[in-house]
DSSP file (Angstrom, degrees, kcal/mol; ACC not computed):
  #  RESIDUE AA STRUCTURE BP1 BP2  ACC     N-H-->O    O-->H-N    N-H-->O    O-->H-N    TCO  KAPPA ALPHA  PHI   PSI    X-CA   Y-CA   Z-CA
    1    1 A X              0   0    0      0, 0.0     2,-1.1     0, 0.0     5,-0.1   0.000 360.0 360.0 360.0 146.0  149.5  -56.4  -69.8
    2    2 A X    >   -     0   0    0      3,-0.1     3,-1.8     1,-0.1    70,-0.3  -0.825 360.0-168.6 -81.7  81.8  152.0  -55.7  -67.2
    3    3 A X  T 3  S+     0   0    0     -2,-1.1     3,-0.4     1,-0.2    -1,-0.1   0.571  70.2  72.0 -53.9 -38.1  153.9  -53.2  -68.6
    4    4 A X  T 3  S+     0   0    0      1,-0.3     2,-0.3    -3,-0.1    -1,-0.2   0.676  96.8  44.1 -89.9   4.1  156.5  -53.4  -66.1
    5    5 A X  S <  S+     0   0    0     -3,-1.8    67,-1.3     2,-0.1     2,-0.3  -0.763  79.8 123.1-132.1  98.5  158.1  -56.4  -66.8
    6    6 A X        -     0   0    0     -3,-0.4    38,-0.3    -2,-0.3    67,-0.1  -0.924  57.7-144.4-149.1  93.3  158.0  -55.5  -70.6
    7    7 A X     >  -     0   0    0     -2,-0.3     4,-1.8    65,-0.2     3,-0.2  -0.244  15.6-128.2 -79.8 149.7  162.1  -55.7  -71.5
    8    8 A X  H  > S+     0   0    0      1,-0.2     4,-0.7     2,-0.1    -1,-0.1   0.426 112.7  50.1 -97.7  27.7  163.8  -53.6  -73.8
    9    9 A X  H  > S+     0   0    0      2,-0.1     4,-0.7     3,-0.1    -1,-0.2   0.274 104.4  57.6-112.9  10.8  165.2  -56.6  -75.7
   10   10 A X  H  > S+     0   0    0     -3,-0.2     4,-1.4     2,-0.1     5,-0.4   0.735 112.0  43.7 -92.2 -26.4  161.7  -58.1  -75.8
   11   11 A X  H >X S+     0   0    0     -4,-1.8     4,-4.0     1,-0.2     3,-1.0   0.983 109.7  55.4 -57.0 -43.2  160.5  -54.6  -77.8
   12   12 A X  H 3X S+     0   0    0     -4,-0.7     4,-1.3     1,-0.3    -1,-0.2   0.923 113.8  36.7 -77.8 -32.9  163.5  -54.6  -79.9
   13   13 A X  H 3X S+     0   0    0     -4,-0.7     4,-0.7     1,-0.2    -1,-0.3   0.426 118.6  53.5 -84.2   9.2  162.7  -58.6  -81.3
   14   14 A X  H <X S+     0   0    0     -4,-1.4     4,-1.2    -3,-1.0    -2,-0.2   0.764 111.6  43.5 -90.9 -47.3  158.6  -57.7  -81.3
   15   15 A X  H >X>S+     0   0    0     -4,-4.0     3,-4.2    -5,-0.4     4,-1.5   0.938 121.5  42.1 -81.2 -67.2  159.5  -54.4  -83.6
   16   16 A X  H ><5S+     0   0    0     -4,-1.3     3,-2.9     1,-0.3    -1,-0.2   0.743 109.2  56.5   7.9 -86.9  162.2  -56.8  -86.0
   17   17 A X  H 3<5S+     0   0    0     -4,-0.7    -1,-0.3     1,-0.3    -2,-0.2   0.618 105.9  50.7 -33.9 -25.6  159.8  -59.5  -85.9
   18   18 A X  H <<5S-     0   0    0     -3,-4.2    -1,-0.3    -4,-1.2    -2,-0.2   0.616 111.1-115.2 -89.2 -21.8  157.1  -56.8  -87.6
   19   19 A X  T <<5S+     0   0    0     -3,-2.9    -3,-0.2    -4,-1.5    -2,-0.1   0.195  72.6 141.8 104.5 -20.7  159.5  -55.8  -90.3
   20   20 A X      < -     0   0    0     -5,-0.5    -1,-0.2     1,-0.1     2,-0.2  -0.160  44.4-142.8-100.9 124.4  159.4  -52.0  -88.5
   21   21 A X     >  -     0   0    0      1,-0.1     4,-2.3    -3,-0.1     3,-0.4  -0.462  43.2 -93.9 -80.2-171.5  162.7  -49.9  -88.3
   22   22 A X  H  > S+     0   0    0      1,-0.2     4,-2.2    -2,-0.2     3,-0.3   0.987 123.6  44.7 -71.8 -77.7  162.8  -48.2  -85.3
   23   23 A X  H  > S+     0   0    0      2,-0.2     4,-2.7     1,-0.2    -1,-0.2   0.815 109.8  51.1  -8.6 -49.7  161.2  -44.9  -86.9
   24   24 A X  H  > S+     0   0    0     -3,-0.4     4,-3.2     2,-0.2     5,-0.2   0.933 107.5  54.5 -82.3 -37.6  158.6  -46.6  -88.7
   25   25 A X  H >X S+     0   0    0     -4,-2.3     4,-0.9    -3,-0.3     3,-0.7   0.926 109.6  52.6 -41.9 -76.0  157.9  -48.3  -85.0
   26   26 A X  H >X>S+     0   0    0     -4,-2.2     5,-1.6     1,-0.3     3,-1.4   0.833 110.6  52.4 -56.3 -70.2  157.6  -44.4  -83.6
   27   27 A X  H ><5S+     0   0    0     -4,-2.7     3,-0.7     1,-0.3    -1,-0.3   0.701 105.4  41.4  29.5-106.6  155.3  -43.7  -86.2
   28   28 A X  H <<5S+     0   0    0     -4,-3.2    -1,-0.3    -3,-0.7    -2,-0.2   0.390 120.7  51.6 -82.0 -13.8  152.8  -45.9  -86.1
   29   29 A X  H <<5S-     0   0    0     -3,-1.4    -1,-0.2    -4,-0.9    -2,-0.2   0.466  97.1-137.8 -48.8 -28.6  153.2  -45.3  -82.2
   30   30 A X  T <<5 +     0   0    0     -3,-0.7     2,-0.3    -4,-0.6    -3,-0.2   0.930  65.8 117.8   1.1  77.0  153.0  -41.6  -82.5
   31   31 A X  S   <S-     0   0    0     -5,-1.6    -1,-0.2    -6,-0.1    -2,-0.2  -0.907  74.9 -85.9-133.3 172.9  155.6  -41.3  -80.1
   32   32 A X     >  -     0   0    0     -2,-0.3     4,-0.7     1,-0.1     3,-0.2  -0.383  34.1-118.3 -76.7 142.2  159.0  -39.7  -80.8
   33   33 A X  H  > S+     0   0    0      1,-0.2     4,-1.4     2,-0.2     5,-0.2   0.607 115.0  55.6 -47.2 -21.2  161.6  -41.7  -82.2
   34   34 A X  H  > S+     0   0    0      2,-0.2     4,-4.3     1,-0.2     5,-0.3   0.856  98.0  66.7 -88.6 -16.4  164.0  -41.3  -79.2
   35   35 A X  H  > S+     0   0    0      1,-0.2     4,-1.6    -3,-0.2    -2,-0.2   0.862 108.9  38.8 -36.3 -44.4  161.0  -42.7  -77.1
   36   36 A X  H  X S+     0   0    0     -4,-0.7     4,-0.9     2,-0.2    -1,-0.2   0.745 118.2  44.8 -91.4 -32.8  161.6  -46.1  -79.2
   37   37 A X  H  X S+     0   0    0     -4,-1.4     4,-2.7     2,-0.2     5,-0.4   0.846 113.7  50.4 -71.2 -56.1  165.5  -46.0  -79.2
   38   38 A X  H >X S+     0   0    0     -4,-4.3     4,-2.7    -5,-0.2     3,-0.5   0.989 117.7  44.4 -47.6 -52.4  165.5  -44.9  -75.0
   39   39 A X  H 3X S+     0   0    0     -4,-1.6     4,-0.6    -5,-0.3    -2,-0.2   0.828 117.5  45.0 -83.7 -32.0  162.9  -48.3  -74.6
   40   40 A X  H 3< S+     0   0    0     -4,-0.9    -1,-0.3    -3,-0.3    -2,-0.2   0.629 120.5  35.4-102.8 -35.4  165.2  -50.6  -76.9
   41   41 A X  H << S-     0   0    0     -4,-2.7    -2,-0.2    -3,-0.5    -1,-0.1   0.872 144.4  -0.9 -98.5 -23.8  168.7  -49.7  -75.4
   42   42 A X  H  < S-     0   0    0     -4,-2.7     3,-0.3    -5,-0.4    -2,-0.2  -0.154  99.8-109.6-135.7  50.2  167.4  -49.3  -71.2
   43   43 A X     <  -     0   0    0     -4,-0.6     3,-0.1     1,-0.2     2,-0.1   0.381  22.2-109.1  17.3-178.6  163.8  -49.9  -71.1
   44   44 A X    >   +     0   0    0    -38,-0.3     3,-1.5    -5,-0.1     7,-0.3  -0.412  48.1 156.6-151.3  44.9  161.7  -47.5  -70.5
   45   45 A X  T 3  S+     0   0    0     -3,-0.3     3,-0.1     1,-0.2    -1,-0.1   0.518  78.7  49.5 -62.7 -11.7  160.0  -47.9  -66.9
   46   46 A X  T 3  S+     0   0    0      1,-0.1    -1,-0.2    -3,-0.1     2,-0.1   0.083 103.7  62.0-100.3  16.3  158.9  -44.5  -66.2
   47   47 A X    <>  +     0   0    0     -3,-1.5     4,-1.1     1,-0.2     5,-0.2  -0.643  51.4 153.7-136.1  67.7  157.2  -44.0  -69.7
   48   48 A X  H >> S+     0   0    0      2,-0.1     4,-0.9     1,-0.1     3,-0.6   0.930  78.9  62.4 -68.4 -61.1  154.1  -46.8  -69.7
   49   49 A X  H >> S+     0   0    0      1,-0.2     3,-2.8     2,-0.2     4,-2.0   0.491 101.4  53.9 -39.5 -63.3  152.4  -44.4  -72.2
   50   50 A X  H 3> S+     0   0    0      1,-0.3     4,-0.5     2,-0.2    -1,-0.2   0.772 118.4  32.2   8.9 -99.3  155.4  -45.0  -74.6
   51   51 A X  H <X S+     0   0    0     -4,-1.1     4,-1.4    -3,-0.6    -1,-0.3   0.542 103.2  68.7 -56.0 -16.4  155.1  -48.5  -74.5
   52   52 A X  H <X S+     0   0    0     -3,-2.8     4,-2.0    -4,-0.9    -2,-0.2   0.884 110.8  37.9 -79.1 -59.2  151.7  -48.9  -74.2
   53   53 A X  H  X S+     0   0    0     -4,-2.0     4,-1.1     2,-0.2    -2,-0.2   0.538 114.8  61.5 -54.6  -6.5  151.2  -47.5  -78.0
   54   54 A X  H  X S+     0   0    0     -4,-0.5     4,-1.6    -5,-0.3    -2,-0.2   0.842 101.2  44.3 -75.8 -51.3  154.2  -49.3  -78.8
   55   55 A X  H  X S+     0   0    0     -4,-1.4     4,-1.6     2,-0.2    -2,-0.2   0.906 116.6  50.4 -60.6 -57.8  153.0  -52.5  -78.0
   56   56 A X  H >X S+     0   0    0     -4,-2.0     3,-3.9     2,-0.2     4,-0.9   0.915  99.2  61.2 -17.8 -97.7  149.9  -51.5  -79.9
   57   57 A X  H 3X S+     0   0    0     -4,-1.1     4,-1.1     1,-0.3     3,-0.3   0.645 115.3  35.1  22.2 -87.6  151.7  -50.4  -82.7
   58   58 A X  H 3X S+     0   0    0     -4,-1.6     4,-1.1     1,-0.2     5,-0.4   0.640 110.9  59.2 -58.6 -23.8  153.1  -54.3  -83.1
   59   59 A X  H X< S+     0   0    0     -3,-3.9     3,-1.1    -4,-1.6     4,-0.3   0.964 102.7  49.7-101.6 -53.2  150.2  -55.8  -81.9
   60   60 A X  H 3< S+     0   0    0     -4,-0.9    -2,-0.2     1,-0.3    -1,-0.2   0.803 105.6  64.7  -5.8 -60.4  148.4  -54.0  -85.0
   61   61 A X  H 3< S-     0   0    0     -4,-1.1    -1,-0.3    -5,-0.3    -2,-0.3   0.933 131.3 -98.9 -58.7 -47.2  151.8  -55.8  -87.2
   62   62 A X  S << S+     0   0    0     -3,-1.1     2,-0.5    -4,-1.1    -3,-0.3   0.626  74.6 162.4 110.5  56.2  150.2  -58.9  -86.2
   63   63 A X        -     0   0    0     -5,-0.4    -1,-0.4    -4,-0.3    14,-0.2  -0.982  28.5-140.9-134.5 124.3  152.7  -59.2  -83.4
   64   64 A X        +     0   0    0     12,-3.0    12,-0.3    -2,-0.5     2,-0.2  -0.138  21.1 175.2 -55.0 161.4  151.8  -61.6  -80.5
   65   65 A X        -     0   0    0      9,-0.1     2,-0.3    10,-0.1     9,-0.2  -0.728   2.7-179.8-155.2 130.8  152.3  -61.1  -76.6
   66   66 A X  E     -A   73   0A   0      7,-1.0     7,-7.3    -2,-0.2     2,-0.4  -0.961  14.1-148.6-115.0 156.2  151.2  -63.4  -73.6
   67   67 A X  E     +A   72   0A   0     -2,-0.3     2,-0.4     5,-0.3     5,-0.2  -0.997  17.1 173.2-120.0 151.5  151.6  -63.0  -70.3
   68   68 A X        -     0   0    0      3,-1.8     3,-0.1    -2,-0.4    -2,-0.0  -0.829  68.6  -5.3-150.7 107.7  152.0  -65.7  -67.8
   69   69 A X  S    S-     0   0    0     -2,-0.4     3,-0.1     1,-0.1    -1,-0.0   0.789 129.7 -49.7  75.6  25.4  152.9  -65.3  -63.9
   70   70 A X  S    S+     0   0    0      1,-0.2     2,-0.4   -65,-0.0    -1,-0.1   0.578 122.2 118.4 104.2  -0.4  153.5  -61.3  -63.9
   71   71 A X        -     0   0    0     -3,-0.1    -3,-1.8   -67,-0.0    -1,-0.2  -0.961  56.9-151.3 -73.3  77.9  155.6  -62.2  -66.8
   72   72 A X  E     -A   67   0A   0    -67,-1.3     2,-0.3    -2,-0.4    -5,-0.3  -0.465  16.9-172.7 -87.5 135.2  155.1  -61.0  -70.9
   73   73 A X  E     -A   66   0A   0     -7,-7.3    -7,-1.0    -2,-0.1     2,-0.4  -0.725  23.3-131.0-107.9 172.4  156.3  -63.1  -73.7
   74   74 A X        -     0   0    0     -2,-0.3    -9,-0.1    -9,-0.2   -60,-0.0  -0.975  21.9-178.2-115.1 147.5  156.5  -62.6  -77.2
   75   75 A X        -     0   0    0     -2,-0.4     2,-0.3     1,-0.3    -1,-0.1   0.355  41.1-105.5-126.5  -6.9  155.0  -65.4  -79.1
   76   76 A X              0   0    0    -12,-0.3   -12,-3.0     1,-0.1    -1,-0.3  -0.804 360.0 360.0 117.7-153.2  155.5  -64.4  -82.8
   77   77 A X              0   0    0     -2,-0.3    -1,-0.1   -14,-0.2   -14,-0.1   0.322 360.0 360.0-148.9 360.0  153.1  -63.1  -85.6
């Protein structure tokens, strides 16, 4: 997955969509909680690790992602 066009308003409707507060999201990440609050209010382009266990994390929830043309979508659970 292309990590870099990875939005922080698509993290913030993937971790919703999972039921996860932001915390619980950090967690189950094991990354720090401001890790998940920084990628949710400005994204978080200098951090793939971050997001790359983040996305996990949800994907784990049963949380969908496609990408299509350099593009990630969220598709639901």
């Amino acid at each position: 997955m292309n990590y870099s066009f990875f939005t922080a308003n698509q993290l913030r409707a993937a971790r919703i969509l999972a039921g996860l507060t932001q915390r619980e999201l950090a967690e189950r990440a094991g990354v720090h909680f401001c890790t998940v609050r920084y990628w949710e209010k400005r994204g978080g382009k200098n951090n793939e690790y971050g997001v790359r266990n983040m996305l996990a994390a949800l994907k784990r929830c049963g949380v969908r992602f496609i990408e299509h043309d350099g593009e990630t979508a969220l598709i639901g659970r």
